[in-house]
Structures are given as C-alpha cells and as structure tokens.
Residue frames as a rotation matrix with the C-alpha (Angstrom) as fourth column:
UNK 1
0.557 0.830 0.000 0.00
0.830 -0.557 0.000 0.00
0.000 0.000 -1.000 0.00
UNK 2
0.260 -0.614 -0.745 2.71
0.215 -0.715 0.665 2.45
-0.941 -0.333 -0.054 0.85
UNK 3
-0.479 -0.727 0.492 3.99
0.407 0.312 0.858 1.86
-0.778 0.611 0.146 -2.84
UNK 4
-0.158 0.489 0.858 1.15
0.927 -0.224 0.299 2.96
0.339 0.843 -0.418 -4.63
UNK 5
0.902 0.403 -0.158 0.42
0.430 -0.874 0.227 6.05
-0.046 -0.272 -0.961 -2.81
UNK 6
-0.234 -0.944 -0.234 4.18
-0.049 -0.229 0.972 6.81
-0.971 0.239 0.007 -3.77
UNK 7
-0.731 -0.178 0.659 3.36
0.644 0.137 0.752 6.28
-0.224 0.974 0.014 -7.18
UNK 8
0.287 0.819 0.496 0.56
0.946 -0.325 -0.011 8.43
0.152 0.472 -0.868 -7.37
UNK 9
0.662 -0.363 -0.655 2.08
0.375 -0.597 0.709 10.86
-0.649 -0.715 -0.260 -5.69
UNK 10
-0.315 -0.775 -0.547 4.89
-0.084 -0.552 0.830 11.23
-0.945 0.308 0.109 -8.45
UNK 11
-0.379 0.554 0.741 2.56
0.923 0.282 0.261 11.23
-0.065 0.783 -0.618 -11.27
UNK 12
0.703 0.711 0.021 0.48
0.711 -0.702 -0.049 14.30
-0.020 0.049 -0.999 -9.98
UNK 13
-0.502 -0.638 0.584 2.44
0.809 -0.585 0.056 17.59
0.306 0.501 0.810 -11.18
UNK 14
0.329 0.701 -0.633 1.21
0.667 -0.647 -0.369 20.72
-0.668 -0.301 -0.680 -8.69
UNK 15
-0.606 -0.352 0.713 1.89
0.572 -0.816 0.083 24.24
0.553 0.458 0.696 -11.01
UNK 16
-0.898 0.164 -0.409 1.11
0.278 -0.508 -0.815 27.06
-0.342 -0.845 0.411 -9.27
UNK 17
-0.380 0.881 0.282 -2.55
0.906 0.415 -0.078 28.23
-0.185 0.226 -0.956 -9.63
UNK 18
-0.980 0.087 0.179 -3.72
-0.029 -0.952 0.306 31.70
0.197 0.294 0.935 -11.57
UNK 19
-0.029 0.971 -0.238 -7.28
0.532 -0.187 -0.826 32.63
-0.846 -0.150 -0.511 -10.56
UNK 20
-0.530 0.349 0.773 -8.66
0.781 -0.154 0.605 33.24
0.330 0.925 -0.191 -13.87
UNK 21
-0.910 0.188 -0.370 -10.01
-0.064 -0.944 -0.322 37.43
-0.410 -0.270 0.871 -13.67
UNK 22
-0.342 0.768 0.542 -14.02
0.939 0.297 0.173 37.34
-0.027 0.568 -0.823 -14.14
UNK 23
-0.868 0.076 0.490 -14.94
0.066 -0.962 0.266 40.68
0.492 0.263 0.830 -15.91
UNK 24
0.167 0.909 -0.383 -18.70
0.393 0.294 0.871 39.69
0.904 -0.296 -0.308 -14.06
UNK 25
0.191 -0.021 -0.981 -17.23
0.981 0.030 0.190 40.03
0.026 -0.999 0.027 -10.62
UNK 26
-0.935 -0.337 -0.106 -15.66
0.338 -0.941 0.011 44.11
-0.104 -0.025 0.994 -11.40
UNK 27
-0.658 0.447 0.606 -19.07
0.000 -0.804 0.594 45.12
0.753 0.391 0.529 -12.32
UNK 28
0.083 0.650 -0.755 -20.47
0.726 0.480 0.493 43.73
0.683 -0.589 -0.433 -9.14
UNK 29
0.047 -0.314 -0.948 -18.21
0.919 -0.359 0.165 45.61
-0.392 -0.879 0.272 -6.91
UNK 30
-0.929 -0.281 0.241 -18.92
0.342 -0.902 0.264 48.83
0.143 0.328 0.934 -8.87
UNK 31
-0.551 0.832 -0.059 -21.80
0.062 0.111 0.992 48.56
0.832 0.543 -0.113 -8.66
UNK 32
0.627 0.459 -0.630 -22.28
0.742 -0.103 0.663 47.95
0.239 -0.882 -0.405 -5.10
UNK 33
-0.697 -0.546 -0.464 -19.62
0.656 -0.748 -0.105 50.98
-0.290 -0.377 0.879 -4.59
UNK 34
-0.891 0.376 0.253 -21.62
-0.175 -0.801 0.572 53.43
0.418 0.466 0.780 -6.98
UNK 35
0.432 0.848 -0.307 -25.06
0.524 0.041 0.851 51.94
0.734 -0.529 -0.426 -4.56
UNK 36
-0.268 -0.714 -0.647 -22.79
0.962 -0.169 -0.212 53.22
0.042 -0.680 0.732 -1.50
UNK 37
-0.712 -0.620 0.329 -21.97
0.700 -0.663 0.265 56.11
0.054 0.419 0.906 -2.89
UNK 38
-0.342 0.822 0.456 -25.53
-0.163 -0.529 0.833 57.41
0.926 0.210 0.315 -3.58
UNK 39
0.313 0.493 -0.812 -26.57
0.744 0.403 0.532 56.18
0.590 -0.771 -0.240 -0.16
UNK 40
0.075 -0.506 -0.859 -23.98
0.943 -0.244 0.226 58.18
-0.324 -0.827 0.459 1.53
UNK 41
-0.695 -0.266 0.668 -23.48
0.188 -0.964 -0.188 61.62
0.694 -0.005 0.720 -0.56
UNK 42
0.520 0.563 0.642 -27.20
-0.155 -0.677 0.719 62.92
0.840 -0.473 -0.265 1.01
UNK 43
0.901 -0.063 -0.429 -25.55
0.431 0.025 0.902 61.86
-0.046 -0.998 0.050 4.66
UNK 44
0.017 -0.976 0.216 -22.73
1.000 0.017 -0.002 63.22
-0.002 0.216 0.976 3.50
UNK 45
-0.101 0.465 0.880 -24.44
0.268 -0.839 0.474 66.78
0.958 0.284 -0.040 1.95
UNK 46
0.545 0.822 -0.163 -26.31
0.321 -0.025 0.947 66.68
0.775 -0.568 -0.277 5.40
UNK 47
0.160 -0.884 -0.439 -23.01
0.963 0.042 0.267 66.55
-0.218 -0.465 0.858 7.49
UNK 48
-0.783 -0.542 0.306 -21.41
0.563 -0.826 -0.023 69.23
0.265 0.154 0.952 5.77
UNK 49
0.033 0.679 0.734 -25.17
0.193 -0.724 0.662 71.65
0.981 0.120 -0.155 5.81
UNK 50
0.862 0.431 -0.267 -24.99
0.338 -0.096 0.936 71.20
0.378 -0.897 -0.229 9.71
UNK 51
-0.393 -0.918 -0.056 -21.07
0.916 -0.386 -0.110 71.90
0.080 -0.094 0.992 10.04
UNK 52
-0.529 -0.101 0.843 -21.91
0.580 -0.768 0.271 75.33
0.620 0.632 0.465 8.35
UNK 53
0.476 0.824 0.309 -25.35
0.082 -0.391 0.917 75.92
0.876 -0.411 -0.253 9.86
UNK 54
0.493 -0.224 -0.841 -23.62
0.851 0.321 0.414 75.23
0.177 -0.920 0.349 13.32
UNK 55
-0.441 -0.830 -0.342 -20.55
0.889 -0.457 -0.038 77.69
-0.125 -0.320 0.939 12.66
UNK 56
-0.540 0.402 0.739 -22.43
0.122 -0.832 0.541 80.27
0.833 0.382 0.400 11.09
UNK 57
0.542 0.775 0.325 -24.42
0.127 -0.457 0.880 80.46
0.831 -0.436 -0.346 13.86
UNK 58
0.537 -0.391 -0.748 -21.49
0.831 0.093 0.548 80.49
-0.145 -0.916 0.375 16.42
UNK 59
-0.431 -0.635 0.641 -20.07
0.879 -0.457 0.137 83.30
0.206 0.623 0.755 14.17
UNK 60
0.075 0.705 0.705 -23.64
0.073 -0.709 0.701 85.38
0.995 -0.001 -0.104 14.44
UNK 61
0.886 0.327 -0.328 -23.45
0.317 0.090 0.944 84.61
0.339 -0.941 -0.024 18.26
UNK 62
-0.320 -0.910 -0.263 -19.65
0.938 -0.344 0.049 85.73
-0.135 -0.231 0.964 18.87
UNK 63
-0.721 0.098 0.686 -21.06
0.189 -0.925 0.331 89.14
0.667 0.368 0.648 16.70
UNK 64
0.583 0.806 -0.103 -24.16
0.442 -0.208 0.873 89.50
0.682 -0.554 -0.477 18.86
UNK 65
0.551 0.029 -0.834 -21.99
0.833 -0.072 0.548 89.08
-0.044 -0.997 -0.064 21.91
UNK 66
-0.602 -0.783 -0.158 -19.34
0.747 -0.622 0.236 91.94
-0.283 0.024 0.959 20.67
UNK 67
-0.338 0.535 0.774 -22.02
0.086 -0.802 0.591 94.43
0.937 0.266 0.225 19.54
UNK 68
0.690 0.652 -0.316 -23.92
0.455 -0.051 0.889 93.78
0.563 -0.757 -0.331 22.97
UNK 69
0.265 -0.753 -0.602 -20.02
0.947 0.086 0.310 94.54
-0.182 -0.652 0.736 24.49
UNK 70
-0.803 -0.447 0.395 -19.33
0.576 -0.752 0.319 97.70
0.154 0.484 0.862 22.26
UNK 71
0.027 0.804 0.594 -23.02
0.206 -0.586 0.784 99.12
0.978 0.101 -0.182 22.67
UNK 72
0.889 -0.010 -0.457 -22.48
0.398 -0.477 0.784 99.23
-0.226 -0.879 -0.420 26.91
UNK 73
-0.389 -0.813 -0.432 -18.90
0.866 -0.483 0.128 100.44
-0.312 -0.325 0.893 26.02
UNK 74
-0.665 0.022 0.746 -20.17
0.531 -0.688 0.494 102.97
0.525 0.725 0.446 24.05
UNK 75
0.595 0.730 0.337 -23.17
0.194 -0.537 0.821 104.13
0.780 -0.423 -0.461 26.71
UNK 76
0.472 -0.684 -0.556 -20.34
0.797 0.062 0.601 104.18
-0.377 -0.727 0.575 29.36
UNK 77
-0.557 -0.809 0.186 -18.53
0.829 -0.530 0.179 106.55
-0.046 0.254 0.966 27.21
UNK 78
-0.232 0.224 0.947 -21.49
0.212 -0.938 0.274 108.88
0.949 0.265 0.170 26.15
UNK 79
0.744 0.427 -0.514 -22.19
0.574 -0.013 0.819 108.76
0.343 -0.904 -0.255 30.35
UNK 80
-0.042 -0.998 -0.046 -18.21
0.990 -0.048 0.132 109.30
-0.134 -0.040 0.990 30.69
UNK 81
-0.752 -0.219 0.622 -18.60
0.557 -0.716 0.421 112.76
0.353 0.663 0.660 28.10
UNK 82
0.407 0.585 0.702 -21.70
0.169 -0.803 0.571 114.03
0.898 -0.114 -0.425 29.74
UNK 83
0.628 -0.388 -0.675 -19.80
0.744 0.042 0.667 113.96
-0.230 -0.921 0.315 33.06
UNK 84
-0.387 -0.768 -0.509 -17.06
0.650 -0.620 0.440 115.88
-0.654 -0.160 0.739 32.18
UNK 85
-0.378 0.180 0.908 -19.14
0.627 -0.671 0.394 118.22
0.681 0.719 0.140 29.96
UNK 86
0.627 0.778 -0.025 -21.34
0.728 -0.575 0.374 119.73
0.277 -0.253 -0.927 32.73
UNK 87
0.370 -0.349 0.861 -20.43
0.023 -0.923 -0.384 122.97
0.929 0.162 -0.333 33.76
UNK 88
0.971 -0.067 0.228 -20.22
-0.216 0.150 0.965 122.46
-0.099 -0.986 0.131 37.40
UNK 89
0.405 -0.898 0.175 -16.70
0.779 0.438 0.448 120.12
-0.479 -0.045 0.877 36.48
UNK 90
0.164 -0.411 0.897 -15.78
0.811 -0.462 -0.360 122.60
0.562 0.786 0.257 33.77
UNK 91
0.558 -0.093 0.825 -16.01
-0.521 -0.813 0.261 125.63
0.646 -0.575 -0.502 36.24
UNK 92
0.806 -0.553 0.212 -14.28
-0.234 0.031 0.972 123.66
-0.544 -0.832 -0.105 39.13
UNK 93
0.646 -0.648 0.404 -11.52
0.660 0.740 0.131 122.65
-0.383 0.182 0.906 36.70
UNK 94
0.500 -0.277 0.820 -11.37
0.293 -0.837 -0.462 126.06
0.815 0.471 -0.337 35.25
UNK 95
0.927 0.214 0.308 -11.00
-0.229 -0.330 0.916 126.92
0.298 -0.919 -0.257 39.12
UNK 96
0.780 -0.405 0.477 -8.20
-0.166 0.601 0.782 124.33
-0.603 -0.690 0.401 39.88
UNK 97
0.427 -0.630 0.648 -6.16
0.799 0.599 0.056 123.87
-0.424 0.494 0.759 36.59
UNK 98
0.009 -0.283 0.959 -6.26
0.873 -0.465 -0.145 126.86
0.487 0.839 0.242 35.19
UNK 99
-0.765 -0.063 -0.641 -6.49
0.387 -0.840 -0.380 130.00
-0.514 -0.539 0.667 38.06
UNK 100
-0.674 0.542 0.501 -9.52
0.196 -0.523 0.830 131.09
0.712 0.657 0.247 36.38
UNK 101
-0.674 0.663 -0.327 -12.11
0.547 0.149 -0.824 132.61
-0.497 -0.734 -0.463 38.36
UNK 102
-0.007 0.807 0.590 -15.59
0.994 0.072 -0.086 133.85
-0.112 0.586 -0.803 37.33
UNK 103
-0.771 -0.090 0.630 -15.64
0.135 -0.991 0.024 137.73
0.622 0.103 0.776 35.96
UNK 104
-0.499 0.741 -0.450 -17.87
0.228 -0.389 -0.893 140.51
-0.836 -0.548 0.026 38.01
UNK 105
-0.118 0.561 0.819 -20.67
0.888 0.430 -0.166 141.53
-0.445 0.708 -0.549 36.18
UNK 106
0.989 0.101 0.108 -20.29
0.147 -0.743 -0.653 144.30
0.015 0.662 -0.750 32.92
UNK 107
0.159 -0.964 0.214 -16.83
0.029 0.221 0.975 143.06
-0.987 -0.149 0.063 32.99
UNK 108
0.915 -0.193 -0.354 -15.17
-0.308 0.233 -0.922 143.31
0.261 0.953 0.154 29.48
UNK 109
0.537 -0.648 0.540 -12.72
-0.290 0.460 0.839 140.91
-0.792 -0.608 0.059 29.62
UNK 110
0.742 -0.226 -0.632 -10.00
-0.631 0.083 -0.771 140.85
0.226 0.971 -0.081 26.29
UNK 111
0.514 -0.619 0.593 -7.96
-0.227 0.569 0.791 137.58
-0.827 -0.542 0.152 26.24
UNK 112
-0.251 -0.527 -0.812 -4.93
-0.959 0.019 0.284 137.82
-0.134 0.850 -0.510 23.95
UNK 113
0.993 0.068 -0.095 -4.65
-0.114 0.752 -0.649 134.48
0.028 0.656 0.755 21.31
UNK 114
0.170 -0.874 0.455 -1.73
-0.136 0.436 0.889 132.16
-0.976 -0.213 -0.044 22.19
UNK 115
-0.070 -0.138 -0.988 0.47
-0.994 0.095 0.057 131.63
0.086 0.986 -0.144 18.65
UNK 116
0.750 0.622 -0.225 -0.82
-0.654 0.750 -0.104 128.99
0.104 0.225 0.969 17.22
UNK 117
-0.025 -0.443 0.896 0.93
-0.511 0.777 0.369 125.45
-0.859 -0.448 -0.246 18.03
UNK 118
-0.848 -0.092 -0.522 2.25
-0.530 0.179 0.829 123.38
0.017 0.980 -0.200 14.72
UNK 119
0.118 0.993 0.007 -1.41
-0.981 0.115 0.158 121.53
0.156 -0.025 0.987 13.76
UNK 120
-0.698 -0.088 0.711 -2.26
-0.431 0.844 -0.319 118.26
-0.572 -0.529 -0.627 15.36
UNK 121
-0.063 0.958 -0.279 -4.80
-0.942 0.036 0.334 115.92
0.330 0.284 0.900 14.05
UNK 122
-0.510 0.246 -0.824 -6.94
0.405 0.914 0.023 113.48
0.759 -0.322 -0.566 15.57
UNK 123
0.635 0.694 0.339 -9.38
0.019 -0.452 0.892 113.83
0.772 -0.560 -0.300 18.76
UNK 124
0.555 -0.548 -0.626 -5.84
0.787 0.100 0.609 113.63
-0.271 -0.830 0.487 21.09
UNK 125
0.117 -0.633 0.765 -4.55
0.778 -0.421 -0.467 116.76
0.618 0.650 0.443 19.56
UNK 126
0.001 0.029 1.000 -3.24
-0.517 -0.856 0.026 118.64
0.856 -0.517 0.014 22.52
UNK 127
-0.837 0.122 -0.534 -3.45
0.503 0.556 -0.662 117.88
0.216 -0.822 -0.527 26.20
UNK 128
0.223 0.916 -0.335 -6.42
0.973 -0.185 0.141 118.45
0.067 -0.357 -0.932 28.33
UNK 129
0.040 0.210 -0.977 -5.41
0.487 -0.858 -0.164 122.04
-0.873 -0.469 -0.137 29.60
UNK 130
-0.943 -0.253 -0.215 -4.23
0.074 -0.791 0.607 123.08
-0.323 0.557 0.765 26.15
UNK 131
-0.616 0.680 0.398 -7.75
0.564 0.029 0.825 122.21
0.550 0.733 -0.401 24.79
UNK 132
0.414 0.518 -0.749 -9.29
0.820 -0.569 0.061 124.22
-0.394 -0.639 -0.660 27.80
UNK 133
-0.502 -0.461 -0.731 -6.98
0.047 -0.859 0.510 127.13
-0.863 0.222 0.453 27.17
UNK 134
-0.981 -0.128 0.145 -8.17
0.122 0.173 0.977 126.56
-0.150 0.977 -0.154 23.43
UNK 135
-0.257 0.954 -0.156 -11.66
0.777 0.300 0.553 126.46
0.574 0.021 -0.818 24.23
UNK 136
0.445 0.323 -0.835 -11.63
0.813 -0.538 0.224 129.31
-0.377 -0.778 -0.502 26.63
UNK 137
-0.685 -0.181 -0.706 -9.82
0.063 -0.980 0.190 131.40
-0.726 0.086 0.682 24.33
UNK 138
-0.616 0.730 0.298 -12.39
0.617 0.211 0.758 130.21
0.491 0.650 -0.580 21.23
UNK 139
0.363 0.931 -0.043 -15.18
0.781 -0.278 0.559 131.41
0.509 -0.237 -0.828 23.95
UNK 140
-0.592 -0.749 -0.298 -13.85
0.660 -0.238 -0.713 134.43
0.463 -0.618 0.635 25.12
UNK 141
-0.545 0.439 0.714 -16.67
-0.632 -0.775 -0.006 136.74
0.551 -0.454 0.700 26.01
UNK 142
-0.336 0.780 -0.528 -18.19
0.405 0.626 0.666 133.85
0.850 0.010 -0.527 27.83
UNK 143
0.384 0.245 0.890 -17.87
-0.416 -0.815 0.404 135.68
0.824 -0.525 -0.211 31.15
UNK 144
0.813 -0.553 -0.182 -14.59
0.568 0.683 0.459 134.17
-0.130 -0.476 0.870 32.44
UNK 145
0.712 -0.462 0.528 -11.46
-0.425 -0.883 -0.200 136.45
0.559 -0.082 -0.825 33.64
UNK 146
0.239 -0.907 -0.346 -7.89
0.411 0.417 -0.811 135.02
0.880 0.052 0.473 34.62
UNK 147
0.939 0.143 0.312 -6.50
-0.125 -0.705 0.698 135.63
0.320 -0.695 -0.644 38.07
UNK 148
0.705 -0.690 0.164 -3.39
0.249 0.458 0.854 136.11
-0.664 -0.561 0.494 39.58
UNK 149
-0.442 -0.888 -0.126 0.01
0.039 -0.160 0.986 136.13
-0.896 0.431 0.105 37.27
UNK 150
-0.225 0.813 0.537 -2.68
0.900 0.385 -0.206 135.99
-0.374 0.437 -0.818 34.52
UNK 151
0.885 0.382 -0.265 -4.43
0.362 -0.924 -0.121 139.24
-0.291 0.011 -0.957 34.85
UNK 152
0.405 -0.431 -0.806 -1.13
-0.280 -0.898 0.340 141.00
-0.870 0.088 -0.484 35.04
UNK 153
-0.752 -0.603 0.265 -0.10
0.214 0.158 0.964 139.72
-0.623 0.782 0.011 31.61
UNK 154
0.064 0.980 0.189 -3.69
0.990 -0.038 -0.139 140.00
-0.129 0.196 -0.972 30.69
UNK 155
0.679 0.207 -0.704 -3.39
0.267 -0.963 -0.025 143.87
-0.683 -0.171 -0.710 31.96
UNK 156
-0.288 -0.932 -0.218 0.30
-0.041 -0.215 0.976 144.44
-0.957 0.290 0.023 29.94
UNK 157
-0.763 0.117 0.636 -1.36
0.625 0.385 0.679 142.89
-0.165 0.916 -0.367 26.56
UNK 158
0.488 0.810 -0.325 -4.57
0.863 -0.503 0.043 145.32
-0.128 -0.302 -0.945 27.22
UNK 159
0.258 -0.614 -0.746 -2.05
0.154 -0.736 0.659 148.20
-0.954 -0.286 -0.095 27.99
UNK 160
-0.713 -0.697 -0.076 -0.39
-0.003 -0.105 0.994 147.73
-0.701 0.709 0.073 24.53
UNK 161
-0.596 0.593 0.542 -3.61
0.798 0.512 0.317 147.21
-0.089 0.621 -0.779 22.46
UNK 162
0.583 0.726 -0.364 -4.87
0.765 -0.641 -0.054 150.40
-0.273 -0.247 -0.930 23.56
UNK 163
-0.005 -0.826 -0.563 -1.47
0.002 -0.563 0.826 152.06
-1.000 0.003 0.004 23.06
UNK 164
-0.592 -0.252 0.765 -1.67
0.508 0.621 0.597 150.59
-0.626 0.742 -0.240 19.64
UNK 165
0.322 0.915 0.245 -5.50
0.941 -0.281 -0.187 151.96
-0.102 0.291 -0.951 18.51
C-alpha cells in the first residue's frame, strides 16, 4: 500500500494556480460601490449643511456678543462725556487747573490768542489744559477772567492794544 500512494504521488504535477479574472465580478463591486456612494453623498451633503449651519451660527453669536459689548462700552462713554461736559466740572476745573475765576458783572474781559501750536490731528490733539486754554480762548466773552500772574499779563497785553489803537 505504501507503494502505490508513492506512485501516485509522483505522477500528480502541482503548477502554481492563476485565478482566472471574471470581468462579471468588477461590475459587481462597482456597482455595489456606486449603490454606496448614492446612499452616503445625502448623509454626507447633510453633514457638511450642519457643520456650516452650526458655525455660522457660532459666528452670528460671537457678533451678537461683541455688539452687545461695544453698545455698553459705548453708553459708558457717552455717560463718561456728559460727566465731564457739565459745567459744574468745567467751572471747578477752570477753578483748579487753570487759576480762572468767574468775571464781576459788565466786565469786558480781552484775552490775547496764544500763537498757534504746529497743527495736530486726531481727537488727542493737545493735552487736556491746552484744549481748555483753546476752548476758553475760542469762547472768550463767555464771562470768564484770569486771576493772579494771569491778569497781570492780561493787563500788559490790554495796555499795549490800547497804546496801539
């Protein structure tokens, strides 16, 4: 027995084995790719519409929250500007920064014009007193009168203007 299964054995000739391409089997699997395919773009479409929808709306909400931030700065500031507009500050600053005190009444009161400073632009052009000084010589009949080392330069410039006429 041993003998014949030895003989059969060197009779049979393996060669190595080519699977034989079936053109049947490529259109299957295209087929079920290109089914896929159509299954998944709309979930696919759908994905991407909510991405968008999502950011856009975290975009509109960031802007909300900065406009809601810029609209109290911005009432803070016009609160700020009526503060330091009333007159009350403006007269006690005139009072304190500037030696100004309030004229008597049927005072005429001539304040020379400082030479003009090279031009600035922007809304920081100047410090605070020059823009007072600026503003207080702009308004000069308002019925404000300089005291102190003032006046007497006040009186000297007055002196010469009259000397002048």
């Amino acid at each position: 027995m041993i003998r014949t299964s030895h003989r059969i054995r060197g009779r049979i000739r393996n060669i190595a084995l080519v699977r034989e391409e079936d053109p049947r089997r490529w259109r299957e699997v295209s087929f079920f790719l290109v089914f896929l395919l159509s299954l998944a773009a709309p979930v696919l479409f759908d994905v991407t519409q909510q991405t968008r929808y999502v950011r856009t709306r975290y975009a509109i909400e960031a802007l909300r929250s900065e406009m809601s931030e810029l609209d109290q700065q911005y009432l803070k500031l016009r609160i700020e500007r009526a503060s330091l507009e009333s007159l009350d500050l403006v007269s006690q600053r005139a009072r304190r920064e500037l030696a100004l005190v309030p004229a008597e009444a049927g005072a005429r009161i001539v304040v020379p014009r400082p030479p003009r400073p090279a031009r600035r632009e922007g809304p920081d052009a100047g410090t605070a007193p020059e823009r007072i000084v600026a503003f207080l010589h702009a308004e000069a009949g308002n019925g404000w009168r300089a005291s102190g080392d003032q006046r007497a330069s006040l009186g000297a410039e007055e002196r010469r203007r009259s000397h002048e006429r």
